[in-house]
VMD Tcl script that builds the backbone (N, CA, C; Angstrom):
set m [mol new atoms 357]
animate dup $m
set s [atomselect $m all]
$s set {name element resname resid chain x y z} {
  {N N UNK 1 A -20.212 31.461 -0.933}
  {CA C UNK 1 A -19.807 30.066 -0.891}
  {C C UNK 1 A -18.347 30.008 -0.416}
  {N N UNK 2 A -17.877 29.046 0.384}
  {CA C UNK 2 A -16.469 29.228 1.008}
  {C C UNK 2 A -15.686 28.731 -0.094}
  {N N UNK 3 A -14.728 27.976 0.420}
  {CA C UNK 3 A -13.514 28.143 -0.631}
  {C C UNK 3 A -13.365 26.627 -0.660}
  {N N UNK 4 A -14.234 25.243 0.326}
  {CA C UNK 4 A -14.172 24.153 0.742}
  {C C UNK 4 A -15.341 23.551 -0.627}
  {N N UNK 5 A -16.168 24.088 -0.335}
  {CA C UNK 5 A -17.202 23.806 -1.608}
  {C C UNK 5 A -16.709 24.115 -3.187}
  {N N UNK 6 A -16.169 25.503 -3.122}
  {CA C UNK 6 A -16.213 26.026 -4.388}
  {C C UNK 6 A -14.784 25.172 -5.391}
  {N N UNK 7 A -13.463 24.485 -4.081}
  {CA C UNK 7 A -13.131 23.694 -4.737}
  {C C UNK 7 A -13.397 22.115 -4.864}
  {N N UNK 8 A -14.989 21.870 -4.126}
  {CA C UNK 8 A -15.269 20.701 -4.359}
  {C C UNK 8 A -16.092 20.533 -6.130}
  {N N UNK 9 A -16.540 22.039 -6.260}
  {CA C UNK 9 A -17.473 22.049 -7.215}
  {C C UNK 9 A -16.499 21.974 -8.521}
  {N N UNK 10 A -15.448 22.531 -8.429}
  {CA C UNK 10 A -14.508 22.591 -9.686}
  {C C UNK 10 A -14.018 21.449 -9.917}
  {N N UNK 11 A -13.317 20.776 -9.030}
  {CA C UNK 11 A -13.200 18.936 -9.301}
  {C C UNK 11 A -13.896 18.417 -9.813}
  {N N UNK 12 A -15.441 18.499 -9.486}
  {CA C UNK 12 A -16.450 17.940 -9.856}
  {C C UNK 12 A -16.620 18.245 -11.650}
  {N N UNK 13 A -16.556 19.489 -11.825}
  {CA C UNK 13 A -16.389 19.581 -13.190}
  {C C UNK 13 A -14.858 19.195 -14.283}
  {N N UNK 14 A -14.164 19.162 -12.819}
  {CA C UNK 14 A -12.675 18.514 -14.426}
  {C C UNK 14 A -13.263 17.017 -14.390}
  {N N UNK 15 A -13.837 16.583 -13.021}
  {CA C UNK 15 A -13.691 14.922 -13.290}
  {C C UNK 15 A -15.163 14.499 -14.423}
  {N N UNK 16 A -15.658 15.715 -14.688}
  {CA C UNK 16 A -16.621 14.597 -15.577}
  {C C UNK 16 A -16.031 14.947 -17.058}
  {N N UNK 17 A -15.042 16.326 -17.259}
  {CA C UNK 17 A -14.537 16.412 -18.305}
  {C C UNK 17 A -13.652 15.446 -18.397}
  {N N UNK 18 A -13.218 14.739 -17.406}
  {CA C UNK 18 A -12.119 13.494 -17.629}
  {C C UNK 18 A -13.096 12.465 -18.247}
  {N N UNK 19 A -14.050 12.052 -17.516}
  {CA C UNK 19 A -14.474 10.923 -17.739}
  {C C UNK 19 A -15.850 10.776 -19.384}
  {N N UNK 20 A -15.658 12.117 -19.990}
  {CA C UNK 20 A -16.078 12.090 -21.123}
  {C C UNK 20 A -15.299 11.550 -22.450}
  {N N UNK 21 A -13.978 11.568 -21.742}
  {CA C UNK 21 A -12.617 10.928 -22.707}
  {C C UNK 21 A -12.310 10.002 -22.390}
  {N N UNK 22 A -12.423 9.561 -20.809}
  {CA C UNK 22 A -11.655 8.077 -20.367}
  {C C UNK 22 A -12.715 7.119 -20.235}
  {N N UNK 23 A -12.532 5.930 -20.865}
  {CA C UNK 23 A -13.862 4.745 -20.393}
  {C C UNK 23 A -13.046 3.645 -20.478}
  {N N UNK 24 A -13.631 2.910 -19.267}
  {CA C UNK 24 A -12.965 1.215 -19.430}
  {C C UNK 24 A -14.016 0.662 -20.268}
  {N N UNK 25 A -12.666 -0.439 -20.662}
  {CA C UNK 25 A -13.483 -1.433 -21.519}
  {C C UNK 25 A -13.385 -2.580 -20.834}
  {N N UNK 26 A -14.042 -3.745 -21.598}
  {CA C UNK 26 A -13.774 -4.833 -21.014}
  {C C UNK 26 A -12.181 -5.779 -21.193}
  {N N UNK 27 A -11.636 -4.892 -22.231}
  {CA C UNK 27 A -10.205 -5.765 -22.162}
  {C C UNK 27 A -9.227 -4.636 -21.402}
  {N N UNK 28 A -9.676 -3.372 -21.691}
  {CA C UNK 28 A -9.332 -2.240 -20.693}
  {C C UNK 28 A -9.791 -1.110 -20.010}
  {N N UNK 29 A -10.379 -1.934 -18.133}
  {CA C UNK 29 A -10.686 -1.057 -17.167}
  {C C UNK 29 A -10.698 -0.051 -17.030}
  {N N UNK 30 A -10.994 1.217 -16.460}
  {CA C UNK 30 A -10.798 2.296 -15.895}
  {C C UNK 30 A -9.971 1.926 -14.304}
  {N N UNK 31 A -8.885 2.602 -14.249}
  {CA C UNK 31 A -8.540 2.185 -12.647}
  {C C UNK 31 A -8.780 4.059 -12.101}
  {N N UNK 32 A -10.180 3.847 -11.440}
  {CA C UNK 32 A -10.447 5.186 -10.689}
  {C C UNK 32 A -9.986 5.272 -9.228}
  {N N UNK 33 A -9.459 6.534 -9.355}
  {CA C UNK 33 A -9.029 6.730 -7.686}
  {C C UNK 33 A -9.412 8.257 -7.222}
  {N N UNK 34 A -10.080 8.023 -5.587}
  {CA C UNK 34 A -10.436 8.834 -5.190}
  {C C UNK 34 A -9.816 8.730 -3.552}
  {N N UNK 35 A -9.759 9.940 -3.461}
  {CA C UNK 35 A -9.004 10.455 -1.742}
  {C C UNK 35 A -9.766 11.121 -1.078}
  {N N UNK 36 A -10.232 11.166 0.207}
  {CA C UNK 36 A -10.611 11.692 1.260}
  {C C UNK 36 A -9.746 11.822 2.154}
  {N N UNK 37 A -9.744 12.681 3.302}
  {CA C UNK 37 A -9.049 13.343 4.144}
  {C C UNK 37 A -8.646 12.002 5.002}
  {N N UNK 38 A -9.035 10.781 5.431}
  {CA C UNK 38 A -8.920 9.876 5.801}
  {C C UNK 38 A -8.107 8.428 5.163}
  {N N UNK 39 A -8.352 8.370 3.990}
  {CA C UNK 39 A -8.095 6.923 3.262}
  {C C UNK 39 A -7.850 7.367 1.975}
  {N N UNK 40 A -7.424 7.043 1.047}
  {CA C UNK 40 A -7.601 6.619 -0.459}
  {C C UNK 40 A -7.836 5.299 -1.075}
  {N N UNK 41 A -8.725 5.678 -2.182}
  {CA C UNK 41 A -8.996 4.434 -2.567}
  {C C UNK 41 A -8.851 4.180 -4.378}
  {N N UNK 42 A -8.924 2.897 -4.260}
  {CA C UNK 42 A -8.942 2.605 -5.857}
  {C C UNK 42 A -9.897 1.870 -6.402}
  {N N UNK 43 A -10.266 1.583 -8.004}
  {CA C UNK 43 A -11.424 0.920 -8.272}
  {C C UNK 43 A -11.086 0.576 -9.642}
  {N N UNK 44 A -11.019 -0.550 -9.711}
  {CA C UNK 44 A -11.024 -1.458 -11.612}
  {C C UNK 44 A -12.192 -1.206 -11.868}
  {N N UNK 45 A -12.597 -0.663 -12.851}
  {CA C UNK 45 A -14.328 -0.538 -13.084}
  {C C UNK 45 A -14.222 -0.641 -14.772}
  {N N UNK 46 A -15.164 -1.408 -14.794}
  {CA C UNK 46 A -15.406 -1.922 -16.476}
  {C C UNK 46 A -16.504 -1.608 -17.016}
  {N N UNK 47 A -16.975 -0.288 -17.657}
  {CA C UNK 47 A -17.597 0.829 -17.665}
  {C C UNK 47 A -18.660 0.118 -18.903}
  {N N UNK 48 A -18.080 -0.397 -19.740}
  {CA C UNK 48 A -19.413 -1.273 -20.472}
  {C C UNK 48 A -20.511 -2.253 -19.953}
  {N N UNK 49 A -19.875 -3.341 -18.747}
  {CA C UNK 49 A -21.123 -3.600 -17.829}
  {C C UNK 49 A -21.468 -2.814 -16.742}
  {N N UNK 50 A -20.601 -1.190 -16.898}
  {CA C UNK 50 A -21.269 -0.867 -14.947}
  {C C UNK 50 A -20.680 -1.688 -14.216}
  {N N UNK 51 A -19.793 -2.768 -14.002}
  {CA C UNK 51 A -19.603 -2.984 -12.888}
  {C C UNK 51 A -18.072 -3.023 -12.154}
  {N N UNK 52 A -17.872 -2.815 -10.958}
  {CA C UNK 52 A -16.539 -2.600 -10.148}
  {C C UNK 52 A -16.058 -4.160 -10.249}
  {N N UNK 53 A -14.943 -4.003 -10.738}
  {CA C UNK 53 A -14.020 -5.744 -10.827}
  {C C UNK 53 A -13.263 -5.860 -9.721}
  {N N UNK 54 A -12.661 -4.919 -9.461}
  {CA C UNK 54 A -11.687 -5.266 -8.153}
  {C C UNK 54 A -11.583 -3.556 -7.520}
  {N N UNK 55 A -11.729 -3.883 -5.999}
  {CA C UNK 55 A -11.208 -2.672 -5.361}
  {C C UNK 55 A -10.770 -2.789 -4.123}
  {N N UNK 56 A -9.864 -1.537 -3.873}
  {CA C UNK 56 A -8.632 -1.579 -2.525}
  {C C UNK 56 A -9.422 -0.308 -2.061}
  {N N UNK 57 A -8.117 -0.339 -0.459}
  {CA C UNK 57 A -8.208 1.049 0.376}
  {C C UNK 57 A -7.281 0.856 1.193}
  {N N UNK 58 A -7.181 2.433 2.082}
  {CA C UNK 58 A -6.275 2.443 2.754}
  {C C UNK 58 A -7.123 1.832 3.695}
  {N N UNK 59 A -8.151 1.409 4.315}
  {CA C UNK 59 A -8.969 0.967 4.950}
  {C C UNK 59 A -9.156 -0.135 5.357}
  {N N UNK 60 A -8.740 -1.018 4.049}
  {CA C UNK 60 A -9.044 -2.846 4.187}
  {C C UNK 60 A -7.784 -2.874 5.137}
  {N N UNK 61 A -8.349 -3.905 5.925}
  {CA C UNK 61 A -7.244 -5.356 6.312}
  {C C UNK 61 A -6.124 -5.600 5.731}
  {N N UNK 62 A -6.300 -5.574 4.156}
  {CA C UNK 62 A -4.701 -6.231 3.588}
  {C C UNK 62 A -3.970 -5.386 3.615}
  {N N UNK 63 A -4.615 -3.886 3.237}
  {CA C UNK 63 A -3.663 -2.833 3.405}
  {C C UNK 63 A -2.603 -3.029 4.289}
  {N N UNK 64 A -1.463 -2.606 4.061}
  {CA C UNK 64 A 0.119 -2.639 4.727}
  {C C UNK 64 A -0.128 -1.276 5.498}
  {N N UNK 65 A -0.229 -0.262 4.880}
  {CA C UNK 65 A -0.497 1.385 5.430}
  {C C UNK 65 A -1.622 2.034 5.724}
  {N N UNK 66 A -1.991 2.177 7.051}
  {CA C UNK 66 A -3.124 3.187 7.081}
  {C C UNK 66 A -3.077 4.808 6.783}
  {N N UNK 67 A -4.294 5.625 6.540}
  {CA C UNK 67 A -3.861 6.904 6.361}
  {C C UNK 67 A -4.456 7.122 5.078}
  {N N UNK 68 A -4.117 8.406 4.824}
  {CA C UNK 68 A -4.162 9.064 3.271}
  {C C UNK 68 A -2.776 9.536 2.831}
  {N N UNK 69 A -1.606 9.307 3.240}
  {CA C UNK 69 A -0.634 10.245 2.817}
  {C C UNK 69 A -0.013 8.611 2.156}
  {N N UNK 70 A 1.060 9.215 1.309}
  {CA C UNK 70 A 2.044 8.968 0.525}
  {C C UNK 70 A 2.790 6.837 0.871}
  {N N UNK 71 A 2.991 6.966 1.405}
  {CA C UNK 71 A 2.728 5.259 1.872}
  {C C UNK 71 A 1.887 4.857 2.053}
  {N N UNK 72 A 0.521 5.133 2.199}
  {CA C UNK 72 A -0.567 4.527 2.205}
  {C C UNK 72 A -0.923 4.106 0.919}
  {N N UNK 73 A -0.782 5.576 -0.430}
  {CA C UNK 73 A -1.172 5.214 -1.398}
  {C C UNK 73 A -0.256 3.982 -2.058}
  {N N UNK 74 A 1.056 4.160 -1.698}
  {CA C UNK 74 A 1.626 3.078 -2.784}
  {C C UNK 74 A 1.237 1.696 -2.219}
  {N N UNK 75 A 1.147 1.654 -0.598}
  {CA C UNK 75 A 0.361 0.173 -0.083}
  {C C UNK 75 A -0.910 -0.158 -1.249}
  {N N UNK 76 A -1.721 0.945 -1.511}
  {CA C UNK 76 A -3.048 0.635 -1.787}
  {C C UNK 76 A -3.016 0.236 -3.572}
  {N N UNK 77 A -1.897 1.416 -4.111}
  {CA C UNK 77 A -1.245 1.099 -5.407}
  {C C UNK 77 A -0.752 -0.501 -5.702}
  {N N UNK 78 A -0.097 -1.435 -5.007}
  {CA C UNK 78 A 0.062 -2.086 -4.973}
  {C C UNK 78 A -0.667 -3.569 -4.371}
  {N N UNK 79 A -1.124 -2.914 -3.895}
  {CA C UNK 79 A -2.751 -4.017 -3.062}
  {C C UNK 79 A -3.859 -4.101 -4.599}
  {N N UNK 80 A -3.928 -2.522 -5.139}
  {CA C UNK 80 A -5.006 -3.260 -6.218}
  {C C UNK 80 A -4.403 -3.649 -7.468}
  {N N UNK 81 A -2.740 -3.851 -7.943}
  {CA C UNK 81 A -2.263 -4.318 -8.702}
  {C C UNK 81 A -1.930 -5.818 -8.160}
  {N N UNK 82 A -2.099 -6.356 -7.740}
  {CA C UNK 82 A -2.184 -7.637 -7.068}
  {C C UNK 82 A -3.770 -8.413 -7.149}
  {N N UNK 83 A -4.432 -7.776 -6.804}
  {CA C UNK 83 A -6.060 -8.143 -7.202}
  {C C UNK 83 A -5.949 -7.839 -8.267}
  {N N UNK 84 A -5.870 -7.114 -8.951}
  {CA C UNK 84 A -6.299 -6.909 -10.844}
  {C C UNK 84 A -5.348 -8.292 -11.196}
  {N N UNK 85 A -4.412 -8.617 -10.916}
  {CA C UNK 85 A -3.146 -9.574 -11.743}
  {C C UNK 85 A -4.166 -11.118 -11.133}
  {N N UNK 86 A -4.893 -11.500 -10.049}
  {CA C UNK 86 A -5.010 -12.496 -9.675}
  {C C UNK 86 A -6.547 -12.632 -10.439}
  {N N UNK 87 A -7.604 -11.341 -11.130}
  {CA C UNK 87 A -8.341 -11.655 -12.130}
  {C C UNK 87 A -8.015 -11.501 -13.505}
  {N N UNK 88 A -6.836 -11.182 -13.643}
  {CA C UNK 88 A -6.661 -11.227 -15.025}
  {C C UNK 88 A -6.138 -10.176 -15.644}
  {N N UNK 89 A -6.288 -9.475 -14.877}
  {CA C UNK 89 A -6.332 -7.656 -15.510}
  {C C UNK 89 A -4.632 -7.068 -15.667}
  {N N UNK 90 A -4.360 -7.366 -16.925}
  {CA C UNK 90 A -3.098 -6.219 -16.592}
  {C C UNK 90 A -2.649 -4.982 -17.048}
  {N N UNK 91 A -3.946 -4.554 -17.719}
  {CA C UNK 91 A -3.812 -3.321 -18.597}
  {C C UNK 91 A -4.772 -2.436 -17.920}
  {N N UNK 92 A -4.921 -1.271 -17.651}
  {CA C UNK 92 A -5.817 -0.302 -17.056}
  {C C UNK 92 A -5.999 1.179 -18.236}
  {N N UNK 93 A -6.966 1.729 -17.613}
  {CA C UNK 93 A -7.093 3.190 -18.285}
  {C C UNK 93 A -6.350 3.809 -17.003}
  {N N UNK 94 A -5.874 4.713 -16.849}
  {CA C UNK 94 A -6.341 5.282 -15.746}
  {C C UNK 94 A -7.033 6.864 -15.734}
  {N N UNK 95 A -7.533 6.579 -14.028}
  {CA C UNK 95 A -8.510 7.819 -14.403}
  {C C UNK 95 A -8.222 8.649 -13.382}
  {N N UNK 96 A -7.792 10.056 -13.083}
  {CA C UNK 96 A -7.060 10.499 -11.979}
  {C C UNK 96 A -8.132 11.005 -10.603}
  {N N UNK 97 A -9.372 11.170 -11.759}
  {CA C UNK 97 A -10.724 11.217 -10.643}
  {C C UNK 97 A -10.574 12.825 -10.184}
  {N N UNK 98 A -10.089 13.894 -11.261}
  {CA C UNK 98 A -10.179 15.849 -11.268}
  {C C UNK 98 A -9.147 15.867 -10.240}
  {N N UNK 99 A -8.079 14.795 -9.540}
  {CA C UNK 99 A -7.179 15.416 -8.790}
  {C C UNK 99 A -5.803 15.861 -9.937}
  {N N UNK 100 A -5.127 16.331 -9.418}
  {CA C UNK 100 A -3.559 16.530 -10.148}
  {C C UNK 100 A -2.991 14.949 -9.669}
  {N N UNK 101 A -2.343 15.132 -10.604}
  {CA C UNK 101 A -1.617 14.010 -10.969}
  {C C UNK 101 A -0.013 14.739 -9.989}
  {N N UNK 102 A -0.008 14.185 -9.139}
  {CA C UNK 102 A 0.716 14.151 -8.357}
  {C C UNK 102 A 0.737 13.982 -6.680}
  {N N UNK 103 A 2.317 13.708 -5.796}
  {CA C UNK 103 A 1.894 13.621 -4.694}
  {C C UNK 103 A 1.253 11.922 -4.411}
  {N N UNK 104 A -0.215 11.888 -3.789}
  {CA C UNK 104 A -0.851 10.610 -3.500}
  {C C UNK 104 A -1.645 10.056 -4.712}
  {N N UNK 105 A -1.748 10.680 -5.845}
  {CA C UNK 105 A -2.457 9.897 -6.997}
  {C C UNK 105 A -0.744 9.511 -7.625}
  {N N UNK 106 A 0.232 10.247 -7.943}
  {CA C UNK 106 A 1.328 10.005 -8.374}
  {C C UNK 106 A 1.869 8.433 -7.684}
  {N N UNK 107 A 2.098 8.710 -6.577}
  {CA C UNK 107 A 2.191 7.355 -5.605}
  {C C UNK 107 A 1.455 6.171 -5.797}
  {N N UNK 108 A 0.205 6.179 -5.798}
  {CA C UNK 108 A -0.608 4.969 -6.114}
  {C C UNK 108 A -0.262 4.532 -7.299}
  {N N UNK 109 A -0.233 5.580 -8.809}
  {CA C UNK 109 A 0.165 4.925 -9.743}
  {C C UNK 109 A 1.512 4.263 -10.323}
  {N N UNK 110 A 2.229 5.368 -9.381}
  {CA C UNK 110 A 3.880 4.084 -9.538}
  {C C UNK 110 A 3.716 2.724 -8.720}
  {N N UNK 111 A 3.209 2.887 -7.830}
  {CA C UNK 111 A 3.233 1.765 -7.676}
  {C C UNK 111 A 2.734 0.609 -8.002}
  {N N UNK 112 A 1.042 0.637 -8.904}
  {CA C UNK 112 A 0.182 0.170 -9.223}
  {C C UNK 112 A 1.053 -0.150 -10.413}
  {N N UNK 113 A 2.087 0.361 -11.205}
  {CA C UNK 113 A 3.093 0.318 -12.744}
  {C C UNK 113 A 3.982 -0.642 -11.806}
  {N N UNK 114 A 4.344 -0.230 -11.128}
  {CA C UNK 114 A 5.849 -1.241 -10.583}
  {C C UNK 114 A 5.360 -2.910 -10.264}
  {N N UNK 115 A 4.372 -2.646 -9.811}
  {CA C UNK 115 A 3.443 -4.362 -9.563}
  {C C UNK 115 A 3.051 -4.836 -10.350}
  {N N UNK 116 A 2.772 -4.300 -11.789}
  {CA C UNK 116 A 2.434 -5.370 -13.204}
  {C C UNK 116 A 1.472 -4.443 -14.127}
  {N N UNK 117 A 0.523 -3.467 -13.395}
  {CA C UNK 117 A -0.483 -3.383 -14.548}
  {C C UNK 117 A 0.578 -1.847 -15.368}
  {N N UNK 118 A -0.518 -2.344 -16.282}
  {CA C UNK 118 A 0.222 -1.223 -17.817}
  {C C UNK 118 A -0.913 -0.260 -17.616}
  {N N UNK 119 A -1.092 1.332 -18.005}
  {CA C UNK 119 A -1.283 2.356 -18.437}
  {C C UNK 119 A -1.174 2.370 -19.795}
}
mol reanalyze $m
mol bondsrecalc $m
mol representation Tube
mol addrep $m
């Protein structure tokens, strides 16, 4: 097995050990974020109905930054702290989704803190 899989497979196992501890509620979301080689993205998800409340990307239209690197995320950090604040939302879980906490998940979440929502 190469080395492309074998660290897709290990992510795969921290992120469900994450998500055996982290759950949104309905007064506090999960804000999940995930990166591909292309975009990053984010997701308010309110894990007692299953359903996604608000979500960004480096992808949408409103986005300010295209990309996956480091200004993109805080565009996107700040794009879905703006949608969460205009439904209501200002408290989050967050969930780092088996990446390190740093770099482009670090980025999204300062900025997603600097625009209103709480951790």
């Amino acid at each position: 097995m190469d080395q492309a899989k074998q660290r897709v497979i290990a992510r795969t196992r921290v992120r469900e050990r994450i998500r055996r501890k982290v759950s949104g509620t309905t007064e506090r979301p999960r804000l999940a974020v995930f990166k591909s080689l292309k975009h990053i993205y984010a997701q308010v998800i309110d894990d007692a109905t299953g359903k996604t409340i608000v979500s960004a990307s480096s992808g949408e239209k409103e986005s300010s930054s295209k990309g996956a690197n480091a200004a993109a995320a805080k565009a996107v950090g700040a794009l879905i702290a703006k949608k969460a604040k205009d439904k209501g939302i200002t408290r989050v879980v967050f969930d780092r989704g088996g990446y390190l906490y740093h770099g482009n998940i670090k980025a999204l979440a300062d900025a997603a803190r600097e625009n209103g929502l709480e951790f």
